[in-house]
Each structure stands twice: as structure tokens, then as C-alpha cells.
C-alpha positions as a Markdown table, in Angstrom:
| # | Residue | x | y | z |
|---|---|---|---|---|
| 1 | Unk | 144.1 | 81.5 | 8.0 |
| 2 | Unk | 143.2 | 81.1 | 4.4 |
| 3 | Unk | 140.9 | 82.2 | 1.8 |
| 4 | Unk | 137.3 | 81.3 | 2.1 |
| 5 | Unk | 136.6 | 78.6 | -0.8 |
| 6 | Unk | 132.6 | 78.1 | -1.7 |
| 7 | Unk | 131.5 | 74.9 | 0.2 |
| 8 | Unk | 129.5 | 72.2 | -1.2 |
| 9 | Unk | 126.3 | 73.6 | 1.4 |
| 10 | Unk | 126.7 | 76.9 | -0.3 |
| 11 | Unk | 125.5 | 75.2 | -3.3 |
| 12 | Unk | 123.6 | 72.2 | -2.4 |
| 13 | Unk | 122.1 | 70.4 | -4.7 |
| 14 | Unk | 118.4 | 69.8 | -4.0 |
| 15 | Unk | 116.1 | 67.9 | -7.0 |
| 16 | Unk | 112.8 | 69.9 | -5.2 |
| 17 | Unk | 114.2 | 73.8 | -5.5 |
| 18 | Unk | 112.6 | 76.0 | -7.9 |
| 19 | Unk | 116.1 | 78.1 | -7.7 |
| 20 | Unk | 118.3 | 74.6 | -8.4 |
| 21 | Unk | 119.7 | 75.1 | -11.8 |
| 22 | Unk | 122.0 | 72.3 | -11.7 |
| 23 | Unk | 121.4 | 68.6 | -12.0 |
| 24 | Unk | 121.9 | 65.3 | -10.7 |
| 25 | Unk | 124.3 | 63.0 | -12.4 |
| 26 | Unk | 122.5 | 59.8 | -14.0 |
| 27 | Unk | 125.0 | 56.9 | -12.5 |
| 28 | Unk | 126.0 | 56.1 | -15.9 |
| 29 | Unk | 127.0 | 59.9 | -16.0 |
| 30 | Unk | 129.2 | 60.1 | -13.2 |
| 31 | Unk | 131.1 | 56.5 | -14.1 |
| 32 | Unk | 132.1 | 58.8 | -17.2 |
| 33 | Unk | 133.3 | 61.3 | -15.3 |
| 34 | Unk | 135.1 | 59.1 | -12.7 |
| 35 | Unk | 136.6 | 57.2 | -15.7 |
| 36 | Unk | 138.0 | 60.4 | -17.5 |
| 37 | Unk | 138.6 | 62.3 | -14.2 |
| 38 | Unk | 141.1 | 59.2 | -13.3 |
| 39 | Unk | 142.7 | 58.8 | -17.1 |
| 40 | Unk | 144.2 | 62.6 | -16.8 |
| 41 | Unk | 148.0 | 62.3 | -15.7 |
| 42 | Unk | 147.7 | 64.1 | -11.8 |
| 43 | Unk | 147.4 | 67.7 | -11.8 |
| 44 | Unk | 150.9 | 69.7 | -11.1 |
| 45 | Unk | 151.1 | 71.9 | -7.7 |
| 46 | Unk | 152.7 | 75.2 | -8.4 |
| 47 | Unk | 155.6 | 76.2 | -6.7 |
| 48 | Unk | 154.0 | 79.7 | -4.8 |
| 49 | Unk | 150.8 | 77.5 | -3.8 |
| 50 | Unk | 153.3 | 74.1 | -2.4 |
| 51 | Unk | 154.3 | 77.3 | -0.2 |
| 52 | Unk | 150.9 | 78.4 | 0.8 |
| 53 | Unk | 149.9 | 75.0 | 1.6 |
| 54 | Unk | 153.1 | 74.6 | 3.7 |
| 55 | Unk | 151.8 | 78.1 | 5.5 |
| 56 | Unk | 148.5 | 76.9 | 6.2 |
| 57 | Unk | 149.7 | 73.4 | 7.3 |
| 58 | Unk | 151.9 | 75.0 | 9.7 |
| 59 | Unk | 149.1 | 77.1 | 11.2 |
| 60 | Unk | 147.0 | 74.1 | 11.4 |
| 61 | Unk | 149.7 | 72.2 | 13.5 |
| 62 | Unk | 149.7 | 75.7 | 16.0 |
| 63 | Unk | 146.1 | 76.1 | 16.1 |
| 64 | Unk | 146.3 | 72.1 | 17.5 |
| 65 | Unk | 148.5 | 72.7 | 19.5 |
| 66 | Unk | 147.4 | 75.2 | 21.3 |
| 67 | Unk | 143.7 | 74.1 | 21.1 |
| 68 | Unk | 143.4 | 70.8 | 23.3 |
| 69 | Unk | 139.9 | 69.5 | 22.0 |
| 70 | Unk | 141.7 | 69.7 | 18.4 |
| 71 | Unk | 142.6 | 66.7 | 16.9 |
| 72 | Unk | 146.3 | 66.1 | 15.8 |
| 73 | Unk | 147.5 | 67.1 | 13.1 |
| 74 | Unk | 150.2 | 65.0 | 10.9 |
| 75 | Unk | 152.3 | 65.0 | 8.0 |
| 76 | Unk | 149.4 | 62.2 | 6.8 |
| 77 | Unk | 147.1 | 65.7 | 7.2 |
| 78 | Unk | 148.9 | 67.4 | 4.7 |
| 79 | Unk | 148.8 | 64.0 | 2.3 |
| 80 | Unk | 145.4 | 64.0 | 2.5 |
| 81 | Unk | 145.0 | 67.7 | 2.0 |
| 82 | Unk | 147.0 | 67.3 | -1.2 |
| 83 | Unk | 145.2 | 64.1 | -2.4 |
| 84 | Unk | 141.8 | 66.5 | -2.0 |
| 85 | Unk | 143.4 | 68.7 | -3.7 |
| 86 | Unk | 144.3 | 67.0 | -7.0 |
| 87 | Unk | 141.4 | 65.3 | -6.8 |
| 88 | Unk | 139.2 | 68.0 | -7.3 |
| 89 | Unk | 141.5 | 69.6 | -9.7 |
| 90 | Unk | 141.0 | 66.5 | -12.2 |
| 91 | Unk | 137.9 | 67.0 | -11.9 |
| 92 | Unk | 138.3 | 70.4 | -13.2 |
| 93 | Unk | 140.0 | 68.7 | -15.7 |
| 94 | Unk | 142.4 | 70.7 | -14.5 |
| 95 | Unk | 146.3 | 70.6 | -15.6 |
| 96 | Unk | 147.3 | 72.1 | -12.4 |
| 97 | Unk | 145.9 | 72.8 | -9.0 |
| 98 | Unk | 144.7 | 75.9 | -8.1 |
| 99 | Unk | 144.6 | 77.5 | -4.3 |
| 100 | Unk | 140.9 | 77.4 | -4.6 |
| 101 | Unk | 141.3 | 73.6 | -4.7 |
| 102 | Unk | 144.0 | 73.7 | -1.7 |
| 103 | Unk | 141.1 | 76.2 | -0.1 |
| 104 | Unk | 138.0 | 73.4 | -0.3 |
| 105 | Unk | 140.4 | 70.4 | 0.6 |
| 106 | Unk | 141.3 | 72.2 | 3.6 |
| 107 | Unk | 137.7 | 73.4 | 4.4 |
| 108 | Unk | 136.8 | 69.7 | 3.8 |
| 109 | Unk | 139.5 | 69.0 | 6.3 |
| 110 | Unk | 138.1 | 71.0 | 8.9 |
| 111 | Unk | 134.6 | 70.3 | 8.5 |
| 112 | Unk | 135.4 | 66.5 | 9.1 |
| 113 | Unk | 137.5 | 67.5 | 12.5 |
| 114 | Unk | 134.6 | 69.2 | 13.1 |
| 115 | Unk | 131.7 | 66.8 | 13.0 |
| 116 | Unk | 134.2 | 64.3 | 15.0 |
| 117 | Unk | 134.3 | 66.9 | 17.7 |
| 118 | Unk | 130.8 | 67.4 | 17.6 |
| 119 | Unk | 130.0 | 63.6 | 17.6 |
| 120 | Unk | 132.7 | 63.4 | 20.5 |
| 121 | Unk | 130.7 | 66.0 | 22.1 |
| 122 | Unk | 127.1 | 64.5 | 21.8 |
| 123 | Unk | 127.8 | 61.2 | 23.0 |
| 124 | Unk | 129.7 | 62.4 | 26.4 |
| 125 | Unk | 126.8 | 64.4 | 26.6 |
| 126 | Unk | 124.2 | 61.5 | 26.2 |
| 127 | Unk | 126.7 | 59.1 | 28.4 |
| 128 | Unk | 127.2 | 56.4 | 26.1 |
């Protein structure tokens, strides 16, 4: 449907690798970045990638559709997908978004629709 974006668990941050050669924010850190992330003006969406966001909207809406243990999906989807999208972006610093941002806010989307169906799943099967 679209391109595959790196996910967070492709790069997971874990304090006890010997491979890990990133770091933890200190919390004083990450305020700073929060701060500055939310004092940049919002990041512009390109004209050709509005268009591929529509595209992979619409084939989100068919895939519900014709997938009944989907969840539905909205117009508030494609907000949220764009709000994911900007976000990460700023934090780029980031003047405008880029489809690899549209790429993880949609993968983000999925993996939550995911782990409700899987939740969903669990307890029916544990009969609470």
C-alpha cells in the first residue's frame, strides 16, 4: 500500500546493548526539545504527498471495508495521520513534511488498530 518507513522496534532503544549507539534523553533534555519542537511554525505538506496521503487513506477505507474485524476508518483517521505527521516532522525540525513521515504516522496508525484487535482478541478468548 505504501512505502515501508523504519519503525521505532527496528531501532529500539535499549540502555543494556553493547550495539546501542544512541542515548536516552535526560528529562531536562527532552523538555528542550518539546519546547523548540513546538516554537517552529507547523511544517507545510507538499502538494504530490497531500495526494499520496489521500491514495493511502482511500485504500485504508477499502481495506476496512472489505475486512470486517477492521476498525473504521474516518476522516478523524486521516486528521490524526496528518497531526502524526507534522509532528514528527518538527521534530525533524523539519520545514516541510516528508512521505517518510506520512509513512511512520500511518505505520503508527496501524500498529495501534492492531494491538486493539489483538487485545479484542485475547480477552474473547480468555472470556472476560
Amino acid at each position: 500500500m505504501h512505502g515501508s518507513a523504519p519503525s521505532a522496534t527496528d531501532s529500539q532503544i535499549d540502555s543494556t546493548s553493547s550495539t546501542n549507539h544512541q542515548q536516552l534523553l535526560s528529562l531536562p533534555e527532552l523538555r528542550r526539545l518539546i519546547a523548540v519542537a513546538k516554537a517552529q511554525p507547523a511544517p507545510a505538506v507538499p502538494a504530490h504527498l497531500a495526494d499520496y496521503l489521500v491514495g493511502a487513506y482511500v485504500e485504508m477505507r477499502k481495506e476496512a471495508r472489505a475486512n470486517k474485524e477492521m476498525t473504521y476508518t474516518s476522516a478523524r483517521t486521516l486528521l490524526a495521520i496528518m497531526r502524526l505527521s507534522t509532528a514528527r516532522a518538527r521534530l525533524r525540525a523539519a520545514s516541510e513534511v516528508s512521505k517518510g513521515d506520512i509513512d511512520e504516522a500511518m505505520r503508527l496508525m496501524e500498529a495501534s488498530r492492531s494491538s486493539i484487535l489483538t487485545s479484542y482478541d485475547d480477552s474473547n478468548r480468555s472470556g472476560r
